[in-house]
N, C-alpha and C positions, 0 to 999 in steps of 0.2 A: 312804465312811465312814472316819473318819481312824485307829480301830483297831479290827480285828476278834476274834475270838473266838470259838473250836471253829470257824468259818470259816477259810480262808485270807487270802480275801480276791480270788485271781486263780484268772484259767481260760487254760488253755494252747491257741493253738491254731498245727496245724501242716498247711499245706499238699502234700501228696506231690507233687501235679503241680509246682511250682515251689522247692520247698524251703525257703520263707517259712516262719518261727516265729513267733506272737507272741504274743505276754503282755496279755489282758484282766483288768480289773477288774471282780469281779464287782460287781453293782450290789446295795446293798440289797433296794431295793424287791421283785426278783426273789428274795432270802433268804426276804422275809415272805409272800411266794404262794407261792411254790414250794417252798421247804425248804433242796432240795438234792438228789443222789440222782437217779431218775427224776423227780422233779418239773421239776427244773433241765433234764434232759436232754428233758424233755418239749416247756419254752419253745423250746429251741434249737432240736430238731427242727421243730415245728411251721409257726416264723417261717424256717426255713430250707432245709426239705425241700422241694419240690413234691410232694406226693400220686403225679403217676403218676410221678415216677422210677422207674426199675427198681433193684433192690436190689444188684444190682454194675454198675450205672451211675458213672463216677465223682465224679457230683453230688453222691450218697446219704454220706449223712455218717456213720462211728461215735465214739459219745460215753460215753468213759468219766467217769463223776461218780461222786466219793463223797460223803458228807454232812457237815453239820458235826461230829454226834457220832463220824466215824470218828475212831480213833487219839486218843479220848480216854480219861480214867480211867472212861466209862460201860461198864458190862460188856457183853461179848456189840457190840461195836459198829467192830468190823474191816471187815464188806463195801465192795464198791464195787460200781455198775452198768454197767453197759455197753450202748448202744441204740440203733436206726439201724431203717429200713425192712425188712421180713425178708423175707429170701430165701425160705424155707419159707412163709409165711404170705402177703406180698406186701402186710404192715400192718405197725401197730405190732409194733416188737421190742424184748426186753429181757431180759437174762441177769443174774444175779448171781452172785457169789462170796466167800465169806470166806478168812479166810487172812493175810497182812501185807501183800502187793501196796496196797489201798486207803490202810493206815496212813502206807506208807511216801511215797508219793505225797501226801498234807496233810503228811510231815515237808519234803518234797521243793517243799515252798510252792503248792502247787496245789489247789482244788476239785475239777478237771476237767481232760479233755484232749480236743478235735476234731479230730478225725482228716477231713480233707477231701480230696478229686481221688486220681489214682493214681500211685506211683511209675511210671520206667520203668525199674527193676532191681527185686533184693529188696532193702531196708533193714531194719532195726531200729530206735527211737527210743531212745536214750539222757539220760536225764534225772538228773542232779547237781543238787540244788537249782539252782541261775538258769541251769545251765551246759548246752543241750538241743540235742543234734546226731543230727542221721541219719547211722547207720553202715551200710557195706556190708555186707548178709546174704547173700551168695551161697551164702558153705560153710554158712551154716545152713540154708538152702532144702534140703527133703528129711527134714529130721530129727525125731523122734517130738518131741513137748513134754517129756517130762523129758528127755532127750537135750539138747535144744537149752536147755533151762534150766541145764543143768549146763555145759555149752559155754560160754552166756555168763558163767555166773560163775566159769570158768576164767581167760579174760579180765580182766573186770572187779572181781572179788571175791566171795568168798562171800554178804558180808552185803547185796550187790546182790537187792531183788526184780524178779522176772523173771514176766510175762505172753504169752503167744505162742499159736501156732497150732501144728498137726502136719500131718502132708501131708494130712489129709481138709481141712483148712481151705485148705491150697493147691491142692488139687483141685474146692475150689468142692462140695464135699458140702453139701447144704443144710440139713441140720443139724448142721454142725461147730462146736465148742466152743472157748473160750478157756482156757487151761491156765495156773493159779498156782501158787506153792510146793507142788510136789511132786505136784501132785493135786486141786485144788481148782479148780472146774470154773464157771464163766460157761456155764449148759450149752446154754440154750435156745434156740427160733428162729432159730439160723447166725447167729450175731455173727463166730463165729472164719471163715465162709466170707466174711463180708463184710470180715475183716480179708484172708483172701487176696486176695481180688479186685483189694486196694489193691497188694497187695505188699510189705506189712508184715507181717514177722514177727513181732517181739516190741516189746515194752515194756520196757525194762530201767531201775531207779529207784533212788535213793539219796537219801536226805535227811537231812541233819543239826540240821532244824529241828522245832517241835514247835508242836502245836494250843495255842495259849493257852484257860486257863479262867477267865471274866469270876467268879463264885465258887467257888474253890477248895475251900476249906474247906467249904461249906454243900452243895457237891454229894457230899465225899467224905462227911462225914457221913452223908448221905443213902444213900447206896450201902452202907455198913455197917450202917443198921436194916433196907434192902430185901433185902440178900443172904440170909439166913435163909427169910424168903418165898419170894421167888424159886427158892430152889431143893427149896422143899419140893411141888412140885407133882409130882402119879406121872408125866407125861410128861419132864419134867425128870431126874426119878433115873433113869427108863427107860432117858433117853437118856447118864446117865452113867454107869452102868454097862454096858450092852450096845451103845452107840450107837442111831444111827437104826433099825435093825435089829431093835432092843429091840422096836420095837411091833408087829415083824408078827403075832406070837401072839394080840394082842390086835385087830387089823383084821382075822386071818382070822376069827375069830370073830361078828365082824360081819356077814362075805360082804363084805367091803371089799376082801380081795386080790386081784385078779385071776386066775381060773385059764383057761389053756390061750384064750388072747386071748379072754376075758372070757366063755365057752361054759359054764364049769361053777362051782359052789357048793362042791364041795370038791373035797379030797386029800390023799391019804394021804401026798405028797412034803414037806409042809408044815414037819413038825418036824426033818427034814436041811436046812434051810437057814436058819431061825427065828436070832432074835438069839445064844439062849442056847447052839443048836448050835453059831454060830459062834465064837462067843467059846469055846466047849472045843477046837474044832477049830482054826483059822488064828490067832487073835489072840495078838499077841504085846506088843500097846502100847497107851499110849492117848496121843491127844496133841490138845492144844486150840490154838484160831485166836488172834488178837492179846486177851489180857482176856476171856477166857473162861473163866465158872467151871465150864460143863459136860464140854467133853471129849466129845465124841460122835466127834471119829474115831480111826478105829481102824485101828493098824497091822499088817498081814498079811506072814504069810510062810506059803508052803504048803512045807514039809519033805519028802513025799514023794508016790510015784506020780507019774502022767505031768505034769505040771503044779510038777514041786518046782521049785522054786528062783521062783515069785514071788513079790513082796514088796515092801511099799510101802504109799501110802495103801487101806486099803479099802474093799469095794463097800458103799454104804448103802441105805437101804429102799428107796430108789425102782429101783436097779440092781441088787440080789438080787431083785428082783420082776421085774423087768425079761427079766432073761437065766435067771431062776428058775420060779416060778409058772406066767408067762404063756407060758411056752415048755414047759412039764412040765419040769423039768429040775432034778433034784435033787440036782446034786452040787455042795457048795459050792465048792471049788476052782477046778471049772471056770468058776465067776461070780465066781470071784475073779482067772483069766487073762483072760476078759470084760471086768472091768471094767479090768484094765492093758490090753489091750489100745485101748479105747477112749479112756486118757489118752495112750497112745503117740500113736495117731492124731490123738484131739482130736475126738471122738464125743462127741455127747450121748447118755447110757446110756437113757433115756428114749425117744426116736424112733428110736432103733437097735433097739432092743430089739423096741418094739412094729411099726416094719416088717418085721423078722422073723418075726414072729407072723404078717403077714399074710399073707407068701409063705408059711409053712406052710400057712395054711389056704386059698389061692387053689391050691397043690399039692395039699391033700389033695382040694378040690371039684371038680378037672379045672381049671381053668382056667388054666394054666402046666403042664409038664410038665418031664420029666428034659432034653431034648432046648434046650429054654428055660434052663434056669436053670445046665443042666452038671454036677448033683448031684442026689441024691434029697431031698428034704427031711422028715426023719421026727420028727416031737414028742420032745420030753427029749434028741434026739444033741447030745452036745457036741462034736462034732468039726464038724458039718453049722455048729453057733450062731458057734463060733471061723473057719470058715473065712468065713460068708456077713458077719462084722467086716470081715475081712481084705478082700475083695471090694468092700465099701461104700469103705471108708480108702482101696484103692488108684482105686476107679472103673473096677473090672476084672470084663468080662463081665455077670452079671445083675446085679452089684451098682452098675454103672451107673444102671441103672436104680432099682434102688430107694436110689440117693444121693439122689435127688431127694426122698424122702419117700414116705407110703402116698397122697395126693391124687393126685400127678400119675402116682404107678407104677399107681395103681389106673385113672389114664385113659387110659394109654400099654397094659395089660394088655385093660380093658373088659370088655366082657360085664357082669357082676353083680360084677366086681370092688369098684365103689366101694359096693356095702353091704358089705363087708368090709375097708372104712377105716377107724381106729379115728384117728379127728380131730375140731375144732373150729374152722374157717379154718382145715384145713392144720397144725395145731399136736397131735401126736400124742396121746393121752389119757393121764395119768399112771396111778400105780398104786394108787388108790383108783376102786373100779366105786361110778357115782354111783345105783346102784339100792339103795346097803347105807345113802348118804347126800343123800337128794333135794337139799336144798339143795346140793350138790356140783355136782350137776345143773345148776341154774342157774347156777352159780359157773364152771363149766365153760363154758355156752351166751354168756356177758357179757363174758366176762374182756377184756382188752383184747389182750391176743399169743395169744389161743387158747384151747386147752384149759390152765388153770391149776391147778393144787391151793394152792398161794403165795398169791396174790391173793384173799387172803378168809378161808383155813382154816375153811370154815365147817362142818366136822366136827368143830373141835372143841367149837363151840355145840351140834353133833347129837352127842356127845359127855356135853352133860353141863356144859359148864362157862358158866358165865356172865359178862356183863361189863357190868355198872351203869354205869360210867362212860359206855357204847352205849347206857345205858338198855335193856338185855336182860337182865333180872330172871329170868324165866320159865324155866321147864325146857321145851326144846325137843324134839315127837317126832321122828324122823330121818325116818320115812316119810312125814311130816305135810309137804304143800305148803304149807298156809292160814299166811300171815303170812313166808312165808321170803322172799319179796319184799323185805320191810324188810329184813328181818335179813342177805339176801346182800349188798343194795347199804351196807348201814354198816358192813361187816365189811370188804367191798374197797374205800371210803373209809380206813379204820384203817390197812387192811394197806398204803395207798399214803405213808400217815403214814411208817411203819415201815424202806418203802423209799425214802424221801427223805430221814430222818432221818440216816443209815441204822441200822437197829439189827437182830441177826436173831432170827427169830420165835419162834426154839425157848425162848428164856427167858422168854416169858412178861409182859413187861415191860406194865402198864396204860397206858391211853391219859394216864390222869392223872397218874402217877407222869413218863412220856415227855414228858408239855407241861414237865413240873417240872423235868426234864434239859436241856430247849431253852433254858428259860429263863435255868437256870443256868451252862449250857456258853457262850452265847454271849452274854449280855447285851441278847438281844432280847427285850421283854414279850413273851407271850404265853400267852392263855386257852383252856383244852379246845376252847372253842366254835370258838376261831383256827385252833388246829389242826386239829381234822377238819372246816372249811371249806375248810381247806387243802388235805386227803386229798380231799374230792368234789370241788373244782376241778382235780385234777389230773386223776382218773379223769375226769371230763368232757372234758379236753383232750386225753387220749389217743384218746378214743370221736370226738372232733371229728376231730382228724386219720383214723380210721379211716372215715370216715362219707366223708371225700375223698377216700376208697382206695375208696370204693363198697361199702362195709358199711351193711347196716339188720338188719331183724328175718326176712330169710332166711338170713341167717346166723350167727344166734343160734341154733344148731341144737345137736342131739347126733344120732351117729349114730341109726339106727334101732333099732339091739341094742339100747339101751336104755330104747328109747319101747315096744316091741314086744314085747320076747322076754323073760319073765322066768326065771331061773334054776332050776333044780327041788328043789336044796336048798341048803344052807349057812346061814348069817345073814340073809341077803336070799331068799330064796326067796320067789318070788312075784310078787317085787316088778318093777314099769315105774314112768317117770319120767314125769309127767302135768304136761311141760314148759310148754303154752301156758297153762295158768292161771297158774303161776308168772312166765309174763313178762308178762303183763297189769299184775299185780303191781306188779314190779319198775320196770316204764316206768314208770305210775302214782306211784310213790314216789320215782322218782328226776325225774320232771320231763318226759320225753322223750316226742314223741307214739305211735300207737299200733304205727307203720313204726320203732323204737328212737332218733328221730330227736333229739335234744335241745333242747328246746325256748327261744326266743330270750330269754323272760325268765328261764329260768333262767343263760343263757349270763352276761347281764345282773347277774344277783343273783352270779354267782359272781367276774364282773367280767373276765370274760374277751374278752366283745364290748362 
């Protein structure tokens, strides 16, 4: 293409094993199927991984992509992705993040970067727009992620963004995180373990170039009749004035928060760690990603008692739920040294969390003891929640073991442990219990990296809110199986729009309004109907590569706790997840035969075989 637009145009790739750089062009063609984002990172994978690589093989490639609309005037549209075979899972993987990291990298003249083979020292990459060198990371080997973030841009300058790992990532924890500006977290499926594996520490970027906009004018306009809209929605103000955190009052409500590793329907712990406690108690800021009109994070400082003096980004819905709720554990503070701690390391607060949960309750049923693990493990201690961190981050003693995740600790453990895994392929269950949201359910049994809450959001359909442009008109019941079938596979087609685009979810943005930002950001036609055939091809190509990792329709599962056991009161009380009608469904609707397999005419129509 002789000039591109809201693209870069190139993708960086750098060899570890040999120290070879080079500078690809992207190809159109691959813009118009793919997007960008995970779509992009999906091609490369696919055409370039072999299936059984093992995830710190140094074949296994990671790919960071952002999208065309990062780092332009579209709001809410800073993320980048990041995706490789996971270590956790042993399938598709893929983390995202917001923040400037993504921005700065399309200023930096790049779509992407391929990270391939293994150093044999530690390095760092350093990227100057066209200027891209491997630097010696020795003295940063060891160092927490804000640590080594603030190190390099001692070095290299402040206004340098910085991506990296913390020692859980160089200790091959398998759910270790990628760490950006300050706090912002690539959190899922061990991206950051698969960056240690390489021996790469960080990403360090600098660009002084900028996304060009094929219509300027006609998009800013545009963005000034939406913004109104857009931020009149209650999950929206929720989240800008209380943050993420905003909605726990409103999910416990449901029987959506998880309590005490998903065993109970209430508690009375609930209103000490809720949005609106927090914000009385710790918050002290607010502060928003690149072009963000919301503002959901939130900056902490704990002033006193045994925990004063931290401070920094803080913890959101998913990680006060995390080291809160599902552990009984009601003291915000302590989920707010929780959650520094797991940026230090480079912990996803999500699989941390809820491995946690499972050594408690694998201690409370007999099956580990004091003698195993080196400590008592007792519900709500925060001392027991902060030390079994520390244990995982370092790979010291039981936390060894459960670095690996609740799959394999629950198969290393045995007994009856693995009905006390709370997974999806190995990929830990977030902190929506999908008995308050059936469709979750299945959203959760499909997803391509696992257990997703992202990939779909189809709570907020069971919510209440609709989306015509999906052609989902209808008010949806939540406890209602019949028809969610359709509605979970066009909602994870949308959502995979979203993340190739890349744009993030919280603001709400229409399928329709987003074809109309592609259009205008970069000059490519494109019709609704382009677009989310572009969202089912990609989800298809991920399921394809997964299907070569030897995924079908027994591992479209959910635990049994929630086929089995319903809860005895809260919002959901009552309720089991009556999974296999639903995936009859969903095969059904999406093309695949009755094994989840996909089927060749559809492969065909999508134009992928």
């Amino acid at each position: 293409m002789d000039k591109w637009f809201g693209y870069a145009g190139r993708i960086l790739r750098v060899n570890l094993t040999n120290g070879k750089i080079k500078f690809e062009e992207l190809r159109l063609e691959d813009a118009r199927m793919f997007i960008g984002g995970t779509g992009l990172a999906a091609k490369i994978i696919y055409e370039e991984v072999d299936p059984k690589t093992l995830p710190f093989d140094p074949s296994n490639k990671l790919v960071f992509m952002n999208g065309p609309l990062t780092g332009t005037i579209v709001p809410s549209s800073s993320k980048y992705a990041v995706c490789a075979k996971s270590p956790l899972t042993g399938i598709w993987g893929e983390a995202h993040a917001s923040g400037f990291w993504g921005a700065e990298l399309k200023s930096a003249g790049f779509d992407g970067v391929i990270i391939e083979g293994k150093s044999k020292r530690p390095v760092y990459l350093r990227i100057f727009d066209d200027e891209v060198v491997l630097e010696d990371a020795s003295h940063l080997w060891g160092s927490g992620c804000i640590e080594c973030e603030d190190m390099i841009k001692s070095d290299l300058g402040r206004d340098v963004k910085v991506a990296c790992i913390g020692p859980a990532g160089e200790k091959l924890v398998r759910f270790a995180s990628i760490i950006n500006d300050g706090g912002r977290a690539a959190g899922r499926c061990g991206m950051g373990a698969v960056m240690g594996s390489k021996l790469l520490k960080a990403i360090a970027v600098k660009g002084t170039g900028k996304a060009e906009i094929y219509d300027f004018d006609r998009l800013r306009r545009m963005i000034i009749r939406l913004y109104p809209v857009l931020m009149s929605f209650p999950s929206t103000q929720i989240q800008s004035s209380y943050g993420t955190n905003g909605e726990m009052a409103s999910f416990y409500e449901y029987g959506d928060v998880p309590i005490k590793h998903f065993t109970l329907g209430s508690w009375e712990g609930i209103e000490k760690i809720d949005g609106e406690y927090m914000a009385k108690t710790i918050v002290k800021g607010q502060r928003a990603c690149l072009g963000c009109p919301i503002g959901c994070w939130r900056y902490v400082e704990v002033e006193d008692g045994r925990f004063a003096g931290v401070k920094g980004k803080g913890p959101e819905y998913e990680t006060v739920a995390s080291f809160g709720s599902l552990l009984l554990n009601d003291d915000i503070r302590a989920i707010a040294k929780a959650n520094d701690m797991c940026n230090h390391y480079g912990l996803d607060t999500i699989s941390t969390g809820v491995t946690i949960a499972f050594a408690m309750e694998c201690y409370e049923k007999g099956l580990i003891g004091r003698d195993d693990v080196g400590l008592e493990l007792r519900w709500g201690d925060s001392d027991v929640i902060l030390e079994l961190i520390r244990r995982i981050g370092e790979r010291e003693g039981f936390g060894n073991i459960l670095a690996e995740g609740t799959r394999i600790a629950s198969e290393r453990i045995g007994g009856s442990a693995k009905e006390l895994a709370m997974h999806v392929k190995g990929l830990e269950i977030p902190m929506h219990d999908p008995r308050a949201f059936k469709g979750m359910g299945l959203q959760y049994a499909t997803s391509n990296r696992g257990a997703c809450h992202l990939q779909g959001l189809v709570l907020r359909v069971e919510q209440g809110e609709r989306f015509p442009d999906l052609k989902i008109y209808e008010r949806v019941d939540r406890f209602e199986v019949k028809g969610k079938g359709r509605i979970v596979a066009v909602m994870q087609d949308w959502n995979e729009v979203q993340d190739s685009a890349i744009t993030c979810k919280f603001l709400g943005v229409s399928p329709g309004h987003l074809t109309t930002f592609y259009t205008l950001t970069t000059g490519i036609r494109a019709r609704l109907p382009d677009i989310l055939k572009a969202g089912e091809r990609i989800f298809n190509l991920k399921r394809l590569f997964n299907v070569k990792c030897g995924v079908s329709r027994k591992d479209d599962v959910l635990p049994r706790r929630f086929l089995e056991e319903p809860l005895k009161d809260g919002g959901a009380k009552g309720q089991t997840v009556n999974l296999d009608y639903m995936l009859d469904e969903y095969y059904e609707f999406r093309g695949w035969d009755p094994n989840g397999i996909p089927k060749i005419e559809k492969l065909r129509d999508l134009g992928i075989i």
